[in-house]
Structures are given as C-alpha cells and as structure tokens.
N, C-alpha and C positions, 0 to 999 in steps of 0.2 A: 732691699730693706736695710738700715742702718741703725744704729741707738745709738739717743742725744742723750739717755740718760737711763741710768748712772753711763759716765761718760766712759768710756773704753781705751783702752790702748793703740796707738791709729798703728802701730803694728801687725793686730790680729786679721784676721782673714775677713771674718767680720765688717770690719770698721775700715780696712783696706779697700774692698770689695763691696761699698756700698749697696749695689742694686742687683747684687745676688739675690735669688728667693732662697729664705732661711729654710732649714728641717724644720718639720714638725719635731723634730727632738730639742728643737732649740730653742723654736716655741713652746717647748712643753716648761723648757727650765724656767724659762721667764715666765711664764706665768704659773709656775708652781705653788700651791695650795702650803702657807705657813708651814713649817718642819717644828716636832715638839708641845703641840697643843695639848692642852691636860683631857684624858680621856672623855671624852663624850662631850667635849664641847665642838659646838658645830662653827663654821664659817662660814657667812653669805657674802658672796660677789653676786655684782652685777654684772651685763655686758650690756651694751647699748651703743648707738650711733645717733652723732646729732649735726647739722648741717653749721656754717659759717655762722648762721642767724635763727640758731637755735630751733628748728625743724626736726623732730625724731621722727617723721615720717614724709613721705611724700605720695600724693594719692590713698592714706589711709595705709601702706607697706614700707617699711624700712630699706627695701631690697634696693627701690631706686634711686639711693645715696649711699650704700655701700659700696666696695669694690672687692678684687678677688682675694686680694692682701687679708681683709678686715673678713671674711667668708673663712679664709685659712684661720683666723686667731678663734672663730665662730667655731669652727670646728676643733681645735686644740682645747679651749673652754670647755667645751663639752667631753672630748675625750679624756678632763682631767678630772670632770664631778661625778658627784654618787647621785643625783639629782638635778633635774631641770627643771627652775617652777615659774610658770609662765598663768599670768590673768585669760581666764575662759574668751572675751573679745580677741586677744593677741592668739590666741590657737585657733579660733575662727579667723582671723582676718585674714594670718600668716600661713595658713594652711597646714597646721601641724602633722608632723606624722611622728611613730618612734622612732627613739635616738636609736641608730644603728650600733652593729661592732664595728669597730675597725683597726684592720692589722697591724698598724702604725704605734699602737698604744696597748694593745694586748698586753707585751709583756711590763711594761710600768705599769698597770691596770692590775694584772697578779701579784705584783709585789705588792700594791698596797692593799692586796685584801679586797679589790670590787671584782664585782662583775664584770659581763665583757660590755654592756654599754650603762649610763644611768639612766632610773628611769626617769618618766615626766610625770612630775606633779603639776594638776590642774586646779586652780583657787577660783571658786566660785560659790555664791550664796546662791542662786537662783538652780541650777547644776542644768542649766538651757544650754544643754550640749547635743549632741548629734552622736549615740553610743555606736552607730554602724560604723561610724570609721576608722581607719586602718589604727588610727590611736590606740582606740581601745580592743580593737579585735586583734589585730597583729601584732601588738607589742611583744620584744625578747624578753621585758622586762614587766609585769603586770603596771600598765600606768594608774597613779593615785587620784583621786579627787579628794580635795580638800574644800571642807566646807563647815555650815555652823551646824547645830546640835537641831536647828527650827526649821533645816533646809526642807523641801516636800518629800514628805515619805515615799512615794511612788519615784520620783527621780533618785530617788539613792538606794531604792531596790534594782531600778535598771540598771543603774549605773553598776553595779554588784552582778547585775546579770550577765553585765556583758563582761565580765570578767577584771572592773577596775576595783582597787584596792580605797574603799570610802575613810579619810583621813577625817576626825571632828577636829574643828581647832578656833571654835567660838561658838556661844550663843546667838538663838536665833538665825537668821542667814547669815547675820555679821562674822567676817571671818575674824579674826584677831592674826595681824603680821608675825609678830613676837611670837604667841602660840604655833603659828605656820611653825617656823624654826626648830623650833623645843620637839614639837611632835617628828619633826621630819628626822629630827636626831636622835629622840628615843626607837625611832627603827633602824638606827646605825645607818644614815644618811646625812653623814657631817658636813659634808667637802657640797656644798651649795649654789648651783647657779641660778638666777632669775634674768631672764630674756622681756622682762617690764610683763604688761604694758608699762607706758607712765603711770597708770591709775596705780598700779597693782605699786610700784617701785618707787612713787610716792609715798603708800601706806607706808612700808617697809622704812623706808628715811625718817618719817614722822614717827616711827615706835623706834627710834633708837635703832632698829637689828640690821642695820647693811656696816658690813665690816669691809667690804673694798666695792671701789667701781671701776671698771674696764670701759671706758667710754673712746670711741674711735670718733675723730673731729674728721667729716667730711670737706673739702676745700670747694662746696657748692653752697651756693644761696638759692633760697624757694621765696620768701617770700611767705602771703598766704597766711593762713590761722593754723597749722600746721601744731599739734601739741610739742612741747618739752619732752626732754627725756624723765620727767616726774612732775606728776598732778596730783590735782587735792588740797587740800588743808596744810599752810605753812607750818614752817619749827617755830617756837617761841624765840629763841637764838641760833643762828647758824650754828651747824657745826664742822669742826677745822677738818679737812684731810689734807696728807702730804703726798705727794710724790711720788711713787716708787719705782715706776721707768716709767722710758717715754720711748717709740721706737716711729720712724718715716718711710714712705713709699708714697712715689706720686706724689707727693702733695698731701696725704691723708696721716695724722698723726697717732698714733693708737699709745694711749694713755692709760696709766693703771696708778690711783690714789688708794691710800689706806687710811682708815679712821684715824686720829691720832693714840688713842686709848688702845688698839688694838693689839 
C-alpha cells in the first residue's frame, strides 16, 4: 500500500516500500476520527465500495468487489467508532453479526474513553428483523434499533426482549437521518460509522448529516443495474467535499473526502 495523498516524503519507509502491507496502527492514524471537536458533537463517516461503473454491489453483496486491503481499512473503521449504523436490508443481506474486540485497538479504544468494541445500530421503520440472531443475542455491546415513534408496538417489545436497545428518532415508521445522529450522540456515541445501504446513506446525504466518506474505488466493471453507493431522492445542489487522503494497492484506491463546512 502507498499514499498518492497528501503526498509524502519518498524517503519514508512508507513511500519507499510501496507494497508493504501497512499496521493497523497506521491505518488507525489515517483514518483517525477529527482531534478537538466541541463536546457532544458527533461525526458521521461513511465507508462504502463502488466498482469502475458505479456498482456498490455485485449479486446483491459488496464482498465480491472488495479486496483484502479495503477488508483491513473495514476493520480499522470499525475499530475506531463508538457505532456502526447500517439499514435493516444491509444487515439482512450482508449477514450481520457483532462488532467484535480486537487487540490491535484496545489500547487507543481506552484512551478515548470506548469500549472495547462499538455497537450496531440498526435503522429501520418496519423493525422486520430476525431478534434470534447472534446480532441481537450475542452482542459485547447491547445492539440498538433505531426507528420512528408509529413503528409496531409488538416488534419493538421484542426487539426489547431480546435484549436490543429501541433508539426513537422519527415519527410514524419514518426515521429521520439528522435525528439518527443527534440521538446516537446524546448516548455519548459520537465517533459514527454507517456501512450504507445506499438507501440508508442516501437519506443521510439528502439531510445534510454525513460529515466524511471513505469510499474504496474497486478496478472492476459489473455492468448490470447494480445500485450506487446512495439512493433515493436527489440534493437540490450538490454538495462540495475535498480530499483528505487517497491511499493504492492493486489497483484499488481507498479514498477519504471531508465536507467542505466541516
């Protein structure tokens, strides 16, 4: 792996050593979550992968246009949030389980104050989940379901039963994106990752509240009706992100923009 940007010193071990596989501590730096944020405000990244021609999926899975590179940054992502919130179809498709500990992060995990892994937030209106699974039975971390205030009373007793934490964060089934955020914060779950769907990471573009996107550009073409990495309902005007590294392997570029405002 190498970084095209911010450009580096061809000195360093790094940049020298192109096609070394990086630390997870090195990954950790570069994708480290803003330093100095004023108390209790949260920040949402995304992570996502999308092919040549725009495919976030292939077969309905993401798995078969990623690689092991973009699997490592998957997991450093994770090992750097207080939450994981992913659309109830993306936890059915992708086969959710809980986010694990892992010993690689433990100790920057206690210095900032988390636990030893984050949990998963699930956003859904309808709450047409499956509560026997290891999601909700086995989590380290009680996983949340986020949903509106008109969801069905019977699925969000079960949901309670089986020991998930029922998050409101809109009227009726309709969730509110924005509300996601705000709630997920006021439980001291700032540091925010969403793993899409597109549906879901749509909404979240369309209310203003994604503050970075981590998108991994696959060097494959599908072809196909394959969705985007976000669906739904357009912005009235785009809006600008910049930059903020770019790193290579294979052929696969793993990319990280920040809002401009942010």
């Amino acid at each position: 792996m190498r970084s095209l940007f911010p450009v580096t010193d061809l000195t360093t071990t790094a940049a020298a050593a192109p096609d070394r596989e990086w630390s997870l501590d090195e990954l950790a730096e570069t994708y480290a979550y803003p330093a100095g944020l004023p108390d209790g405000t949260p920040w949402l990244r995304a992570n996502m992968v999308s092919t040549l021609d725009g495919a976030a999926q292939h077969d309905g899975r993401s798995q078969p246009i990623s690689c092991a590179a973009d699997m490592r940054i998957f997991g450093t992502l994770r090992g750097l949030a207080d939450v994981v919130i992913a659309g109830a179809e993306t936890v059915r498709q992708e086969g959710y389980r809980p986010a694990r500990a892992r010993e690689a992060f433990a100790a920057r995990r206690a210095a900032a104050g988390q636990g030893p892994a984050p949990a998963v937030a699930v956003v859904t209106g309808s709450l047409d989940l499956d509560f026997s699974l290891p999601l909700f039975t086995e989590p380290l971390v009680p996983t949340l379901v986020v949903t509106g205030a008109g969801a069905p009373a019977d699925r969000i007793e079960a949901a309670r039963k089986a020991g998930a934490e029922v998050v409101i964060a809109g009227d009726g089934t309709r969730v509110d994106p924005a509300r996601v955020v705000r709630e997920l914060a006021a439980r001291g779950l700032r540091r925010q990752l969403t793993e899409g769907g597109p549906r879901l990471l749509g909404q979240f573009v369309a209310a203003g509240a994604l503050d970075e996107l981590c998108l991994t550009l696959s060097p494959m073409l599908t072809a196909g009706d394959a969705q985007r990495i976000a669906g739904g309902p357009g912005v009235a005007v785009p809006e600008r992100f910049f930059l903020a590294s770019l790193l290579e392997e294979a052929g696969f570029l793993f990319s990280r923009y920040r809002r401009t405002d942010s």
